[in-house]
C-alpha positions in Angstrom: 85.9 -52.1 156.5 82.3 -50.8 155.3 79.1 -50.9 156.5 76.5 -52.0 153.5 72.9 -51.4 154.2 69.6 -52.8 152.0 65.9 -52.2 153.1 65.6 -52.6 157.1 69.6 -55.2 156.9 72.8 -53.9 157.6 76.1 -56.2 157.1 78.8 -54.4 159.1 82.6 -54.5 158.8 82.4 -55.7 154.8 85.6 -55.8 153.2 84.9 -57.4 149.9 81.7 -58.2 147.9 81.3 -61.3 145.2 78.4 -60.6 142.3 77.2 -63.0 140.1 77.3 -62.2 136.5 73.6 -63.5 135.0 71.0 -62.1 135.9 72.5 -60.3 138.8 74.9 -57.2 136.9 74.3 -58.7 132.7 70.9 -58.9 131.6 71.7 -61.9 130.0 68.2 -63.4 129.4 67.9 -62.8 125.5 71.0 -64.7 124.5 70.3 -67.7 127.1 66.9 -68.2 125.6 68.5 -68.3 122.5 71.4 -69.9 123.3 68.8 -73.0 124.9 66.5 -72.7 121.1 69.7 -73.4 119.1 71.0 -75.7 121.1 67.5 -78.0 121.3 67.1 -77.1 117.6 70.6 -78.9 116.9 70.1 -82.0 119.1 66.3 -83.0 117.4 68.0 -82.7 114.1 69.9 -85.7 115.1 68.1 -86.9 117.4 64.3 -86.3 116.8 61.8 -85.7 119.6 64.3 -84.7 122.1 64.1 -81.0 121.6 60.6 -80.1 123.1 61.5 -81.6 126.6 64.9 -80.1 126.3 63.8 -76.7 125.7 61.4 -77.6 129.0 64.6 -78.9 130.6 66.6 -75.2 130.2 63.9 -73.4 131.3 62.4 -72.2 127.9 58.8 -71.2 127.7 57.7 -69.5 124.6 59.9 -66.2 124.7 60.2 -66.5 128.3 63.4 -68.0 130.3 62.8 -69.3 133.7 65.6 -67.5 135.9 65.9 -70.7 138.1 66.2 -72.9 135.3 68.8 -74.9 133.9 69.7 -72.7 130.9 70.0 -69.3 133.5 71.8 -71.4 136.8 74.2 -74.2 135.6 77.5 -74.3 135.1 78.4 -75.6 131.2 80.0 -78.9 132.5 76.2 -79.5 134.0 74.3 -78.3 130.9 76.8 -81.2 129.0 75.5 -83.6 131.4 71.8 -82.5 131.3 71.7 -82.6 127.8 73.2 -85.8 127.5 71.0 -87.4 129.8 67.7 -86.7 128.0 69.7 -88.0 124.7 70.5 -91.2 126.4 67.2 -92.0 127.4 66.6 -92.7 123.3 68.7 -95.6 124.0 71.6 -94.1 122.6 75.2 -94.9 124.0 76.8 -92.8 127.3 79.6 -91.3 125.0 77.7 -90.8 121.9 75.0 -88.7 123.8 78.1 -86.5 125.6 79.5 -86.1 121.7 76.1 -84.9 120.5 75.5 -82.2 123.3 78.8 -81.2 123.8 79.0 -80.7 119.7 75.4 -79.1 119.9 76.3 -76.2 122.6 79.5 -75.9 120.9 78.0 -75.0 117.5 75.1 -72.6 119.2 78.0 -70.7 120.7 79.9 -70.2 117.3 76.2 -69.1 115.9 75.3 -66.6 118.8 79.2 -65.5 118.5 81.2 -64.1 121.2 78.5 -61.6 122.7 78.2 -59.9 126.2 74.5 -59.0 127.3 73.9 -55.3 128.6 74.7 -55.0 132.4 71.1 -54.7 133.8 71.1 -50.4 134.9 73.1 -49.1 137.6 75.6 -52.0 137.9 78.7 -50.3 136.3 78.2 -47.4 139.0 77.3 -49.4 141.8 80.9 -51.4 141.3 82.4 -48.3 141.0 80.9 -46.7 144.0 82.1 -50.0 146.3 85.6 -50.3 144.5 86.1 -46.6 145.4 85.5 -47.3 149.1 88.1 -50.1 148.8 86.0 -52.7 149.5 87.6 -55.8 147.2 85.1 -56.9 144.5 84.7 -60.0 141.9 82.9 -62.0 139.9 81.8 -65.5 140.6 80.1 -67.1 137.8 78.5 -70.5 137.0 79.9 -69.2 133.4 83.7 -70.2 132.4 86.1 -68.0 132.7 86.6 -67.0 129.7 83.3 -65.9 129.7 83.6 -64.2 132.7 86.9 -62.5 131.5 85.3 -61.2 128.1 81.8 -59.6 129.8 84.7 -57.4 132.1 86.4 -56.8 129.0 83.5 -55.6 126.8 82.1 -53.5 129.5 85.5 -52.4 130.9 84.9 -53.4 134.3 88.8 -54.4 135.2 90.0 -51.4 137.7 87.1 -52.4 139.9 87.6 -55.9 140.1 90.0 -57.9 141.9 88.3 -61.4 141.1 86.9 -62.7 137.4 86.1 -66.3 138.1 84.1 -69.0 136.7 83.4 -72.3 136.5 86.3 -74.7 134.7 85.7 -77.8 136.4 83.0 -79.5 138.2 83.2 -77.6 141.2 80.3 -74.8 140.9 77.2 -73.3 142.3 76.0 -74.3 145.1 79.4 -76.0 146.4 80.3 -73.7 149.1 84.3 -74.7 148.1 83.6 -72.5 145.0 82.9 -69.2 147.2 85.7 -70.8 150.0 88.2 -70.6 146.8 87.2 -67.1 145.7 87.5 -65.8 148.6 90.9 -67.1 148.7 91.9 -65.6 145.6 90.6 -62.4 146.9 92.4 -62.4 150.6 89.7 -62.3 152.4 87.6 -64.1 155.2 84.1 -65.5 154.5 83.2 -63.7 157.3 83.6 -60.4 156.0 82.5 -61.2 152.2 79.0 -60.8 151.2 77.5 -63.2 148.3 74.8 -61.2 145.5 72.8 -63.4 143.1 70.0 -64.2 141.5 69.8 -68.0 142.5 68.8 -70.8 145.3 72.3 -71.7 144.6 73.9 -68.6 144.9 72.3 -68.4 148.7 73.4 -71.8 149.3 76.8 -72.3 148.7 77.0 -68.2 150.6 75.3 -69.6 153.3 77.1 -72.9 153.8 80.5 -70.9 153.3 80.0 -69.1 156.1 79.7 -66.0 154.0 78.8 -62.2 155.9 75.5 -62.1 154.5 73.6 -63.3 151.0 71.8 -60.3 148.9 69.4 -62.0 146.4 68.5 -59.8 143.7 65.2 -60.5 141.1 65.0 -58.1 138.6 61.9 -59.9 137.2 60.2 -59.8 141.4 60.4 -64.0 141.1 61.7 -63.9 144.9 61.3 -67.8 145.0 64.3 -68.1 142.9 66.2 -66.4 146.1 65.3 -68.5 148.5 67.4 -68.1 151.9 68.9 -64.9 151.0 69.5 -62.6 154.2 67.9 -60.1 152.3 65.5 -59.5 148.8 66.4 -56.9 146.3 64.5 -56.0 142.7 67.8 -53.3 141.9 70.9 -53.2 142.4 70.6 -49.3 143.8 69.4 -50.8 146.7 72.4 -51.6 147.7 73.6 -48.5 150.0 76.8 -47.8 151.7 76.2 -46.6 155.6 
């Protein structure tokens, strides 16, 4: 067991540690935002006047992102669902509206292509630093899987996991049965796991799991977008070993 220590909180007896993967170790902002354009830009092609308040709706601003919106926080199978909704509301059918946005995010991904965003400085060594300790680490993502899977392949992150999971069904963030089944996976007790994120939800569904502690982490200083973390970071290196 390990004693982790940020600012004046220390979380004693740790043995394993769950990151989020946007916005917390991959500075994924750039292909989100872009992600959200092409995807809006493909729905009011067929649908005209619904891409303004759907680029609202994911959080896009200009050539800013909002880090709690829904673009930077939900899981895909919610994105669907979003999307389809603000379709609907131009009186078009339940299923048609699902066709259209599933289609729409589908054809953004083949454009943007199988990328991974930089990992935001000092993540790679921080995971290695805690994986050498033998504290047990993973990822747990409002991203599939597969996502998941290809940013620890690109960035070759394997020997320090022992968790890549993401969302592949409609349980996500902040259902605390997300980090409950993690944790699972991983062999460990809530008790002794601590949650880092970026998110309200990530705090959440950490807190209402019963987890050791919640780390929020804002990069960008929005420390709203945290809300009910234990403890506030801006970098990861603020996360010590004592």
């Amino acid at each position: 067991m390990v004693n982790i220590k940020c600012g004046n909180k220390t979380f004693k007896n740790i043995q394993a540690i769950l990151f989020d993967k946007n916005g917390t170790l991959e500075d994924s902002e750039t292909f989100l935002r872009s992600h959200a354009q092409r995807s809006a830009r493909i729905v009011d092609a067929q649908v005209p006047g619904v891409g303004e308040p759907l680029l609202m709706a994911y959080g896009v601003n200009g050539d800013t992102l909002d880090p709690a919106g829904l673009m930077s926080v939900a899981s895909r199978y919610e994105t669907e669902i979003a999307t389809a909704g603000y379709i609907a509301e131009t009186g078009k059918s339940w299923f048609e509206s699902l066709q259209i946005a599933r289609k729409a995010l589908d054809e953004a991904d083949k454009y943007l292509g199988e990328t991974a965003s930089p990992m935001f400085a000092g993540s790679w060594e921080l995971l290695k630093t805690l994986s050498e300790v033998g504290l047990k680490l993973g990822i747990l993502s409002a991203a599939s899987t597969d996502e998941v899977e290809h940013f620890v392949k690109v960035h070759k992150l394997d020997s320090y996991l022992q968790l890549q999971m993401g969302v592949d069904g409609e349980i996500s963030k902040p259902n605390p049965k997300f980090f409950l089944q993690a944790c699972e996976r991983l062999g460990v007790e809530p008790s002794v796991t601590l949650m880092v994120g970026d998110s309200v939800g990530d705090m959440t569904m950490g807190k209402n799991a019963g987890a050791a502690g919640c780390i929020g982490i804002s990069w960008v200083g929005k420390f709203d977008c945290v809300r009910g973390a234990d403890v506030v970071i801006k970098n990861l290196d603020e996360i010590e070993l004592v």
